[in-house]
NUMARKE-826966 format. One line per field, with one value per residue: residue number from 1; x, y, z of N, C-alpha, C in turn. Coordinates in Angstrom, 3 decimals. Layout:
// NUMARKE-826966
n = c(NUM,...)
n.x = c(X,...)
n.y = c(Y,...)
n.z = c(Z,...)
ca.x = c(X,...)
ca.y = c(Y,...)
ca.z = c(Z,...)
c.x = c(X,...)
c.y = c(Y,...)
c.z = c(Z,...)
END
This chain:
// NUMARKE-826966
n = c(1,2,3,4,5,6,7,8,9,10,11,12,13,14,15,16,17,18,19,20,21,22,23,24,25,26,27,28,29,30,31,32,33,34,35,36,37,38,39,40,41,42,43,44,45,46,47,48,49,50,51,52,53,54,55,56,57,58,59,60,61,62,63,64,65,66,67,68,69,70,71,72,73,74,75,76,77,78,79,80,81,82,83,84,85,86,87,88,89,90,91,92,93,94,95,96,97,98,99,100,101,102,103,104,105,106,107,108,109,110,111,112,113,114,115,116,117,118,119,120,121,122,123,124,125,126,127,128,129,130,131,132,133,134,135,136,137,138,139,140,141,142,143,144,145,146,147,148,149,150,151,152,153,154,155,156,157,158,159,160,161,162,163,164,165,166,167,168,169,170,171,172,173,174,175,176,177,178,179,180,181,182,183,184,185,186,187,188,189,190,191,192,193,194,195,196,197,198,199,200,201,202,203,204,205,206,207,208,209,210,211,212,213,214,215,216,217,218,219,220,221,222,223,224,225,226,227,228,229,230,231,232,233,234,235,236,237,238,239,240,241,242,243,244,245,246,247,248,249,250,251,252)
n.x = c(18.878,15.909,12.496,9.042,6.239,3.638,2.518,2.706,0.424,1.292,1.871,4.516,5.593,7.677,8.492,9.879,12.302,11.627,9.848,6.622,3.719,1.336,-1.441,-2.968,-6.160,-7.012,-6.824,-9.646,-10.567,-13.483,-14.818,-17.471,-20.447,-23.177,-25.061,-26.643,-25.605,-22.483,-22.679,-23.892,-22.222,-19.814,-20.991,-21.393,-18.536,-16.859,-18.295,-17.421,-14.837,-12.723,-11.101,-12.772,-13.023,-14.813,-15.902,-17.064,-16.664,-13.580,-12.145,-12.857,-11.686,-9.091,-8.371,-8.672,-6.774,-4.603,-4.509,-4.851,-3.195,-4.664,-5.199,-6.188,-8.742,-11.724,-13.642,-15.636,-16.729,-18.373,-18.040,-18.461,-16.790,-14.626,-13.765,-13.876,-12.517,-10.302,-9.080,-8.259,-6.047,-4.438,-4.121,-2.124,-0.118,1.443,3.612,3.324,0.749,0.896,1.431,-1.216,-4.028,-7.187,-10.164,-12.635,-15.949,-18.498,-21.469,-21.305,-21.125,-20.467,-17.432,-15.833,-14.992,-14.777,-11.808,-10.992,-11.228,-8.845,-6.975,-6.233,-4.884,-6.650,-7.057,-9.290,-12.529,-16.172,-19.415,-22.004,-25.524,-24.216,-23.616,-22.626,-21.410,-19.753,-18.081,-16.815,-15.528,-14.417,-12.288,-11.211,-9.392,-8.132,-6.206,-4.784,-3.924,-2.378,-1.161,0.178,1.177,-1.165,-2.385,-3.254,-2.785,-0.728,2.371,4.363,6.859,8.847,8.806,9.609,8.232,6.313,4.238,2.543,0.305,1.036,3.879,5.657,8.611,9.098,11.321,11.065,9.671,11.519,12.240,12.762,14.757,14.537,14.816,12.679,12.493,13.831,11.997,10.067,11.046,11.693,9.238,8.106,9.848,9.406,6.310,6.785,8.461,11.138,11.513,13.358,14.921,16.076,18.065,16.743,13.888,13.364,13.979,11.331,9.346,9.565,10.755,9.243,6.900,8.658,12.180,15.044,17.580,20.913,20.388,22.501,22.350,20.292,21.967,23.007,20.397,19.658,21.936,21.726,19.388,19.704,21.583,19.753,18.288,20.654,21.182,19.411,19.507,18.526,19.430,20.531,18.572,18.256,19.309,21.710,21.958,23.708,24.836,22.222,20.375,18.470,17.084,14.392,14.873,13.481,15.504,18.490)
n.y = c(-12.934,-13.617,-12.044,-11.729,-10.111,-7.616,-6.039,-3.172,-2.586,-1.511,-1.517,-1.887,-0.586,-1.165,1.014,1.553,3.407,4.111,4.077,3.407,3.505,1.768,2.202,-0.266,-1.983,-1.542,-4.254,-5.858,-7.489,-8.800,-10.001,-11.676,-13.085,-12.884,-13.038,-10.958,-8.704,-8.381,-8.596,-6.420,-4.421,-5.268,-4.806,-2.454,-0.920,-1.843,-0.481,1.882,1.422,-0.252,-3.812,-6.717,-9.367,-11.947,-13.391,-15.995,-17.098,-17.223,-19.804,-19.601,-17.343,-17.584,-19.401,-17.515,-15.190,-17.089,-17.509,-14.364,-12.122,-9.512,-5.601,-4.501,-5.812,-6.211,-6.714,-8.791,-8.911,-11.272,-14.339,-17.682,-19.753,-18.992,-16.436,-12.746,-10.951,-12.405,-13.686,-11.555,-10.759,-13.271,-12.257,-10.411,-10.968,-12.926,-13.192,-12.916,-10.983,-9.388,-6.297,-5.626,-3.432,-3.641,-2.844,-3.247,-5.196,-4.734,-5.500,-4.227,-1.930,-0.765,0.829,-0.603,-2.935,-1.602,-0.601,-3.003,-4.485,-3.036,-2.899,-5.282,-5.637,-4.257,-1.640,-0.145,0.693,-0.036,0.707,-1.796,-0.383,0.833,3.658,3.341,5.796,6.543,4.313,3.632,6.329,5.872,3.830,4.815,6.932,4.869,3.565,6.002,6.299,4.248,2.532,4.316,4.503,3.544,5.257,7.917,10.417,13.320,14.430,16.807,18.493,20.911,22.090,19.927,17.719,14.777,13.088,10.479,9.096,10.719,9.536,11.485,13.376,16.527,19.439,22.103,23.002,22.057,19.183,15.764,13.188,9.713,6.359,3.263,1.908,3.910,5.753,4.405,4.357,6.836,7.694,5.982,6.977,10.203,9.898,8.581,10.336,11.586,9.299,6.777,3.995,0.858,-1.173,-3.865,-3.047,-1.762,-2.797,-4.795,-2.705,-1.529,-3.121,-5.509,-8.540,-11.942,-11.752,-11.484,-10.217,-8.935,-7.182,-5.166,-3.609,-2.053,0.123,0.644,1.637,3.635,5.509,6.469,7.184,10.166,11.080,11.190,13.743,15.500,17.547,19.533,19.866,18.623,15.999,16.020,15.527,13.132,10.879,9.060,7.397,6.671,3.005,2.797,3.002,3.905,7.662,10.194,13.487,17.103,18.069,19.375)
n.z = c(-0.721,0.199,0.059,0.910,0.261,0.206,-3.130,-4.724,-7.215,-9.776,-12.565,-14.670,-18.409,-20.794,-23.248,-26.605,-25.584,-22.961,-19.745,-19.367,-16.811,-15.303,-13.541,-11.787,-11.101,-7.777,-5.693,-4.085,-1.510,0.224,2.679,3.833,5.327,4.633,1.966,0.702,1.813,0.723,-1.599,-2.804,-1.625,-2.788,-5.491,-5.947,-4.854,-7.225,-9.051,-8.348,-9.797,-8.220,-8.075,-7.137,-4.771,-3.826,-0.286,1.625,4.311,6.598,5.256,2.701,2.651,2.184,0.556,-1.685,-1.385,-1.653,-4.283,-5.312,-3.871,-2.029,-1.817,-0.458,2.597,3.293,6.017,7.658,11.204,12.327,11.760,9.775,10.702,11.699,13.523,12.613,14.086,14.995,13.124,11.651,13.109,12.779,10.072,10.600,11.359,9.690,7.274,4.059,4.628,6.280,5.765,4.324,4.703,6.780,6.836,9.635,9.472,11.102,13.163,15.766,17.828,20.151,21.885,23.491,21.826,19.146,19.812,20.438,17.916,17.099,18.313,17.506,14.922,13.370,10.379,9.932,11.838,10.548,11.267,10.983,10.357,7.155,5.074,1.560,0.238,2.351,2.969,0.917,1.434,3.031,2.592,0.978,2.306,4.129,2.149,1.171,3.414,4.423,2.170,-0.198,-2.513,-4.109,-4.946,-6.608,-5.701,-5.842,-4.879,-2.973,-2.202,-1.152,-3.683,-5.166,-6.872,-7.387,-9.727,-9.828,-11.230,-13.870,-14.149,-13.692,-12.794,-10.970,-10.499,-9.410,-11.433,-13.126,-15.333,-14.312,-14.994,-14.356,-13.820,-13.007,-10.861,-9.169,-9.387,-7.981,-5.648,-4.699,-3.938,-2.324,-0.317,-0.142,0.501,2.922,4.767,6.657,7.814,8.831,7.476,7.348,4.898,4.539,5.083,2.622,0.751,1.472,1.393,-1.582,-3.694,-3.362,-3.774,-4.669,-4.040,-4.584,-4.219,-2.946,-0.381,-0.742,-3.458,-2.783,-2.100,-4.559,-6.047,-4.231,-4.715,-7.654,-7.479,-6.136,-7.874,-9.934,-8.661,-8.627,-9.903,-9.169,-7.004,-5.079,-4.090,-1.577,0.219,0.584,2.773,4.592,7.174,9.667,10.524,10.335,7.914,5.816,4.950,3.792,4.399,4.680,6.346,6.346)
ca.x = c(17.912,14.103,11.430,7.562,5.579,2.754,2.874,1.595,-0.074,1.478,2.291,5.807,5.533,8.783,8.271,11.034,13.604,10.840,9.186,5.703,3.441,0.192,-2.360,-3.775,-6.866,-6.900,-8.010,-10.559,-11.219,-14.747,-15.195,-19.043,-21.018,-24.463,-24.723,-27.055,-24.538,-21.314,-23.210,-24.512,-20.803,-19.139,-21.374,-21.035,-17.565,-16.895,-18.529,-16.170,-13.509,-12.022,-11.737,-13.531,-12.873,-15.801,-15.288,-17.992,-15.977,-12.532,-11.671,-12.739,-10.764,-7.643,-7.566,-8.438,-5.543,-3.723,-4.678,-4.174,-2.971,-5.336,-4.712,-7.239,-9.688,-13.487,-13.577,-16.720,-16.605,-18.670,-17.851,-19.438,-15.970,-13.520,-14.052,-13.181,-11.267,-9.347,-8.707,-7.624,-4.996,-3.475,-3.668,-1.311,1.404,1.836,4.761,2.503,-0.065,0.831,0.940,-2.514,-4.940,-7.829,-11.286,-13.943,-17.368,-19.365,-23.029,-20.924,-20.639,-19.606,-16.171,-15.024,-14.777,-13.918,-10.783,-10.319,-11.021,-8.109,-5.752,-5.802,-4.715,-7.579,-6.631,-10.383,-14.041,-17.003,-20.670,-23.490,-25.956,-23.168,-23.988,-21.573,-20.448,-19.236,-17.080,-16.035,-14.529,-13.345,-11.272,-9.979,-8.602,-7.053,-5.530,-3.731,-2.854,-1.271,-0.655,0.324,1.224,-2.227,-3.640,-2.837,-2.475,0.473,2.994,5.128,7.835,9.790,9.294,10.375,7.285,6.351,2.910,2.064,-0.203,2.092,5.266,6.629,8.935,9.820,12.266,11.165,9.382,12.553,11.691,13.827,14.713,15.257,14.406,11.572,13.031,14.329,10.994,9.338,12.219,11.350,7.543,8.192,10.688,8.201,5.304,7.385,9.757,12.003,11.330,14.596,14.759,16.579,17.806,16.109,12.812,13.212,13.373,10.257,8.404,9.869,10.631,7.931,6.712,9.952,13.003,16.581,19.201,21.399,20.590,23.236,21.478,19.734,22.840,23.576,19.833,20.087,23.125,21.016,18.332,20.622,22.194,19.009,18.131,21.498,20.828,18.379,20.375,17.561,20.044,20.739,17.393,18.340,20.134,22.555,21.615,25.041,24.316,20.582,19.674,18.177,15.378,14.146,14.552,14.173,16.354,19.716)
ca.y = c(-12.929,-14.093,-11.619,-11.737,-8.927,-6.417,-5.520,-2.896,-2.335,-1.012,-2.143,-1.224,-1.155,-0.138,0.732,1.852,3.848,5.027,3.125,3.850,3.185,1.993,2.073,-1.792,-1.650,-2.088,-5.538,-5.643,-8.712,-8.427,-11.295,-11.256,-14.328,-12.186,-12.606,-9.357,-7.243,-9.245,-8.262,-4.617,-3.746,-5.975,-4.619,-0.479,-0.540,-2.479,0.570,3.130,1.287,-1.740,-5.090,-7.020,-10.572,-12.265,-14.798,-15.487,-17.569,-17.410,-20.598,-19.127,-16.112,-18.231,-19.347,-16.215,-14.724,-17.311,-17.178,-13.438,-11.603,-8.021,-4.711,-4.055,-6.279,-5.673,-8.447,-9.351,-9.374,-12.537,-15.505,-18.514,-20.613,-18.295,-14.683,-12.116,-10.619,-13.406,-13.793,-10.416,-10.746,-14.091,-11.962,-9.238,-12.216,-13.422,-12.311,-12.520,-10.451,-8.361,-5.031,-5.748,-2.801,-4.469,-2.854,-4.295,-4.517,-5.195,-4.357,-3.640,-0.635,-1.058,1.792,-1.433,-3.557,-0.809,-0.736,-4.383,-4.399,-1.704,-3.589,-6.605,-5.189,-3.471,-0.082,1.322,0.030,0.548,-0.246,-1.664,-0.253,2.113,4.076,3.232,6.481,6.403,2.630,4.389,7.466,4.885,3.448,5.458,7.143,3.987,3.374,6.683,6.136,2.946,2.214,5.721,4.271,2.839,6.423,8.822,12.090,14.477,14.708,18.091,18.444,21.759,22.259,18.416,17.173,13.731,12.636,9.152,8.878,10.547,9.191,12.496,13.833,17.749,20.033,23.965,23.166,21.345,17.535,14.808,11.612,8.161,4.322,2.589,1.456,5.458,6.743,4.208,4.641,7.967,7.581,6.024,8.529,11.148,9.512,8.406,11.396,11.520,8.130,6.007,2.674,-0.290,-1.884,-4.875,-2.895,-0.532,-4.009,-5.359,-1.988,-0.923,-4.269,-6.415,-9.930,-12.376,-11.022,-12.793,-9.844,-8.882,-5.821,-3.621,-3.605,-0.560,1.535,0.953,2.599,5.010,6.217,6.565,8.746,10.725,11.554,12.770,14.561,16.328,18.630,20.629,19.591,17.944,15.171,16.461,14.783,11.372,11.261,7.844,7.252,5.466,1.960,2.278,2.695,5.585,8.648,11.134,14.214,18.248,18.743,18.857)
ca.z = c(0.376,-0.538,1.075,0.326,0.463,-0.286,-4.276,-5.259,-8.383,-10.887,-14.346,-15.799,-19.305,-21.798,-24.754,-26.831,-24.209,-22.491,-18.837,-18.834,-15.423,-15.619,-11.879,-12.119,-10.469,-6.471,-5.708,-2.953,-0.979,0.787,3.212,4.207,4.789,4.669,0.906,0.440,1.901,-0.018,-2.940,-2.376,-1.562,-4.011,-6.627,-5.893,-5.326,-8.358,-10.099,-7.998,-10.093,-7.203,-8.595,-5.942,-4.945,-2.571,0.268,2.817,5.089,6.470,4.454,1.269,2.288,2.766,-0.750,-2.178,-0.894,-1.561,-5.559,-5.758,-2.498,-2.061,-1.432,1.062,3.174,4.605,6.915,8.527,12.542,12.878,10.669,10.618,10.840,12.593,14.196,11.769,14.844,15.002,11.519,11.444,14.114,11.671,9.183,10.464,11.660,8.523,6.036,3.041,4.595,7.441,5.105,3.772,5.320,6.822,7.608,9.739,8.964,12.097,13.700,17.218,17.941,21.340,22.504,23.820,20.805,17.861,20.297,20.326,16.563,16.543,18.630,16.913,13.489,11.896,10.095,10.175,11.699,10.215,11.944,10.261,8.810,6.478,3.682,0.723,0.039,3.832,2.914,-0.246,1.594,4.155,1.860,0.211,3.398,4.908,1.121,1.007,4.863,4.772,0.737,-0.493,-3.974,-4.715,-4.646,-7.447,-5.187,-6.620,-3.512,-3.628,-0.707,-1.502,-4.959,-5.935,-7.397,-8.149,-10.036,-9.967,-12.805,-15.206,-13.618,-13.959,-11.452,-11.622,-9.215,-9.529,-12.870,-14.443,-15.601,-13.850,-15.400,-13.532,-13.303,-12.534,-9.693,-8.219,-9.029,-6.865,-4.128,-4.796,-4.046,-0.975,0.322,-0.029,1.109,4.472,5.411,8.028,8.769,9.048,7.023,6.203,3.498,4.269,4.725,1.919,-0.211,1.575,1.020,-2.417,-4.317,-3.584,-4.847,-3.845,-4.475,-4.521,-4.392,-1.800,-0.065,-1.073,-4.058,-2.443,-2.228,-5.954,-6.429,-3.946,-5.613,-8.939,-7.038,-6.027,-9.258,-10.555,-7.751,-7.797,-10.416,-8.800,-4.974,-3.920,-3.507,-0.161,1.116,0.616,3.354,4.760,8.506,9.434,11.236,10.140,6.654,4.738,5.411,3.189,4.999,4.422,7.362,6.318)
c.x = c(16.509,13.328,10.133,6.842,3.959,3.488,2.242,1.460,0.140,2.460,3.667,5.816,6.485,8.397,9.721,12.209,12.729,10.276,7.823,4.677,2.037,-0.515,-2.966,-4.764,-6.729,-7.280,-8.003,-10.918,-12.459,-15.246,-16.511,-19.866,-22.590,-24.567,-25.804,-26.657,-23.083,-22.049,-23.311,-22.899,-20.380,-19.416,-20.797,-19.282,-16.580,-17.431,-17.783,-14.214,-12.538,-12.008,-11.634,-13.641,-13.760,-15.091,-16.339,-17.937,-14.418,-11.850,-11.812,-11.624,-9.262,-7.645,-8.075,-7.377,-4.569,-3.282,-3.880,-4.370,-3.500,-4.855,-5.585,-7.880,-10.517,-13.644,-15.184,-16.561,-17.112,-18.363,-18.383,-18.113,-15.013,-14.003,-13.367,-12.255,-9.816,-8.139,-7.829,-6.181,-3.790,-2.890,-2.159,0.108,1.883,2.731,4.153,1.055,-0.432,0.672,-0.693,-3.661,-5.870,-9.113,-12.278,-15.039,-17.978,-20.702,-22.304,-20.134,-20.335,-17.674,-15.161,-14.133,-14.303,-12.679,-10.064,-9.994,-9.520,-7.238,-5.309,-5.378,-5.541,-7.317,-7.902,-11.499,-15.139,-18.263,-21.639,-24.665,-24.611,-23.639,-22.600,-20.714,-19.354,-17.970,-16.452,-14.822,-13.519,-11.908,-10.469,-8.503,-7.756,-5.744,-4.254,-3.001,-1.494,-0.262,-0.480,0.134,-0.188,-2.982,-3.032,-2.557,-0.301,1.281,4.477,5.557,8.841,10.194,9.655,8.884,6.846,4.580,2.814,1.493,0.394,3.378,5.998,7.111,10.141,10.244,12.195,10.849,10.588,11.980,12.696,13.527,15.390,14.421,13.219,11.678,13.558,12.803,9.936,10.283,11.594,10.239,7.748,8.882,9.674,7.181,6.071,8.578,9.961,12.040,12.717,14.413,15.679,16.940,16.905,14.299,12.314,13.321,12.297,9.094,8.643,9.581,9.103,8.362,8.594,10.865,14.770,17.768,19.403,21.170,21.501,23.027,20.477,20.509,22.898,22.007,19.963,20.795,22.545,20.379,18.868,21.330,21.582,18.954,19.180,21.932,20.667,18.696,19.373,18.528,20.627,19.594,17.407,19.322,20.614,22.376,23.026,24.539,22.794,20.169,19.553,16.768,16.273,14.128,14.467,15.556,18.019,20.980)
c.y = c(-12.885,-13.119,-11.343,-10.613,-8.493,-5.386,-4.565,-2.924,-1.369,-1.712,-1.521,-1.710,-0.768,-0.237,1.937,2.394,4.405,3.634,3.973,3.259,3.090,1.143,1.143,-0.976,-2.377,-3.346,-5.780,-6.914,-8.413,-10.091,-10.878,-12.289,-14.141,-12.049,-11.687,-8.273,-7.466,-8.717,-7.060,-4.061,-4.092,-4.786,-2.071,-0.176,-1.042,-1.007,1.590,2.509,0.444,-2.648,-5.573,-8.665,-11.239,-13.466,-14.450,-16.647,-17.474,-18.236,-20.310,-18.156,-16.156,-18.497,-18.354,-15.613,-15.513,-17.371,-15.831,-12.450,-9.732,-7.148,-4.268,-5.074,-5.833,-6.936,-8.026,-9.759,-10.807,-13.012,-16.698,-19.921,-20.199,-16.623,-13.781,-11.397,-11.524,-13.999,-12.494,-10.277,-11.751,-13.195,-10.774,-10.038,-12.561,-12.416,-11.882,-11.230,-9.264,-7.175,-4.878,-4.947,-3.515,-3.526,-3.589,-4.050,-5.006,-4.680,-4.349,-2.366,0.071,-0.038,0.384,-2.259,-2.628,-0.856,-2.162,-4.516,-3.802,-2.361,-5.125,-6.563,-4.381,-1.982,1.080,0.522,0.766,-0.132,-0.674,-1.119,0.866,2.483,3.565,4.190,6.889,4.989,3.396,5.051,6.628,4.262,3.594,6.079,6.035,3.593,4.735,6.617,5.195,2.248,3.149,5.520,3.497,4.233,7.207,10.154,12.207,14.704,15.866,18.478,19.958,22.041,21.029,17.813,15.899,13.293,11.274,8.660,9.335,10.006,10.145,12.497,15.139,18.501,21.146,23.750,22.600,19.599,17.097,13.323,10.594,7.337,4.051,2.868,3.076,5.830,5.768,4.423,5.797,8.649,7.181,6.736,9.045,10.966,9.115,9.273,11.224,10.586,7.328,4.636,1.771,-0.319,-3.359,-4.204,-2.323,-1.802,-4.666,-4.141,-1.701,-2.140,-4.784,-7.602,-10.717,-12.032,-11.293,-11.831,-9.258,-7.509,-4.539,-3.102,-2.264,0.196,1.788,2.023,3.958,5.927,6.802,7.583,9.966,11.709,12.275,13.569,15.802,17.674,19.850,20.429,19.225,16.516,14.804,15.546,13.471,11.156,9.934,8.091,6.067,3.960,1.626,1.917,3.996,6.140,9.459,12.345,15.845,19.092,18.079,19.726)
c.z = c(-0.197,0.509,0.029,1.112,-0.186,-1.930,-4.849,-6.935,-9.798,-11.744,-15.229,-16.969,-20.078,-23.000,-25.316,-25.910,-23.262,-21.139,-19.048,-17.624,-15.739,-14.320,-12.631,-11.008,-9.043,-6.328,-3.743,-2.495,0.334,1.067,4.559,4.186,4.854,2.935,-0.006,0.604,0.961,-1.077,-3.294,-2.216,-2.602,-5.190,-6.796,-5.550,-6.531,-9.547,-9.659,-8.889,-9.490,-8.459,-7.413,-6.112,-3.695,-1.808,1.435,4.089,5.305,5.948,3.102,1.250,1.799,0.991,-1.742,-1.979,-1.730,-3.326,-6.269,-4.355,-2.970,-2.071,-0.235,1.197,3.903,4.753,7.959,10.531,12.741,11.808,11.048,10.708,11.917,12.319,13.231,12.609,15.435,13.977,10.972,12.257,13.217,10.565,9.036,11.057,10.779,7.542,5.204,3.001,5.734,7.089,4.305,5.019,5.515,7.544,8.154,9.223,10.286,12.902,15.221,17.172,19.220,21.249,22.393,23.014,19.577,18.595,20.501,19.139,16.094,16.759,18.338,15.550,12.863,11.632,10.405,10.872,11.024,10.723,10.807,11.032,8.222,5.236,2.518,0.366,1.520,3.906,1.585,0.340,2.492,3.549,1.105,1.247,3.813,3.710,1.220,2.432,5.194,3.294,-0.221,-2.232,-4.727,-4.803,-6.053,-6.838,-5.314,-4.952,-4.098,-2.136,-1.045,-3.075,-5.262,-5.438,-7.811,-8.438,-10.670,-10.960,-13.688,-14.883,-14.250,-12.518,-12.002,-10.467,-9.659,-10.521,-13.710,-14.658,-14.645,-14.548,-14.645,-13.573,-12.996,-11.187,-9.105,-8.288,-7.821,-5.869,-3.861,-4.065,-2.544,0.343,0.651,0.513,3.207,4.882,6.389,9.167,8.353,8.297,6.760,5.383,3.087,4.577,3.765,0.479,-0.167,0.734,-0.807,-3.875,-4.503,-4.286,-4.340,-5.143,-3.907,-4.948,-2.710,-1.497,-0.313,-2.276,-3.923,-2.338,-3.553,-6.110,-5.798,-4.634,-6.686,-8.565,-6.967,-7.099,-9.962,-9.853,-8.151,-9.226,-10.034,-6.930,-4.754,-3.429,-2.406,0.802,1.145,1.347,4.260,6.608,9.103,10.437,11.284,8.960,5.983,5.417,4.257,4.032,4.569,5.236,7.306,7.078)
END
């Protein structure tokens, strides 16, 4: 089964028996056809550490994307080809790009419209004029809201620990060892508790990039998680939803 997705960013690298994990930098698409503000952003979050890809029409944006698909978008309300609220609405239809967070940038600041903005896909608005450290914090927020694994924050559920930047993962202070592949399962567990999933979404969210095995494919990892887990019984929280899929839950 082929599914295309939202990848995130990280770098599996092995070196001898060992996986190590290394945070690529976010990549920021900033579609702005004002090119004193496209710049002024570009350039300051570019120094917060983004890599930042410009487009100051929805046709540039289109093959930007289609080059190297983002992790976030600041989309421009007006465009001078197609409505960035419009554009935003395509963008959340689409397979390739429906998980892609999308702030606006717009001088309306209109009740009416941040609520249109909202209900047509966009994760955050922001008005012009904005200070940067105000689009900074913005983004970072909608990043850990919607793309948990692009953030480095330490998530700790009952004593079962997992830290992203060291790709450790420890249960009451003991280490745990597992997979690439369990510790991101892992990652997303934790980040989405007691939410119910799939196997065919738990390959869209987990996998990534297209991907040509057969769903059961997720029991064999499950199973794996599991195994470490069951050391320290946290293996109890990975818990088989019969006719649905899988949740992480404490409530067993």
């Amino acid at each position: 089964m082929s599914r295309l997705c939202h990848i995130y960013p990280i770098l599996m690298v092995r070196i001898d028996e060992s996986w190590i994990f290394i945070m690529m930098p976010v990549k920021i698409l900033m579609v702005e056809d004002e090119a004193a503000i496209r710049e002024m952003v570009c350039f300051t979050i570019t120094q917060a550490g983004y890599q930042v890809f410009e487009a100051g029409c929805v046709a540039d944006a289109r093959i930007a994307i289609a080059d190297s698909v983002p992790d976030l978008i600041l989309l421009d309300w007006m465009l001078p080809d197609v409505s960035g609220i419009e554009y935003a609405r395509t963008l959340k239809k689409e397979e390739m790009t429906r998980h892609i967070p999308i702030i606006m940038l717009t001088a309306r600041g209109d009740e009416l419209d941040k609520i249109r903005g909202l209900d047509m896909g966009a994760d955050d608005y922001i008005t012009k004029p904005f200070s940067v450290k105000e689009l900074q914090a913005r983004i970072k927020a909608v990043l850990r809201r919607t793309s948990p694994l692009l953030t480095e924050d330490v998530i700790d559920i009952d004593g079962l620990r997992l830290d992203i930047s060291s790709h450790r993962v420890t249960a009451n202070d003991t280490s745990l060892e597992m997979g690439p592949t369990e510790f991101r399962l892992l990652h997303f567990f934790m980040t989405h508790a007691e939410r119910v999933f799939s196997r065919g979404q738990l390959l869209d969210r987990v996998w990534g990039g297209n991907v040509y095995i057969d769903e059961r494919t997720v029991d064999v990892h499950i199973r794996r998680l599991r195994k470490a887990l069951e050391s320290e019984h946290y293996d109890r929280y990975v818990q088989t939803v019969r006719g649905s899929g899988y949740r992480f839950s404490t409530k067993v």
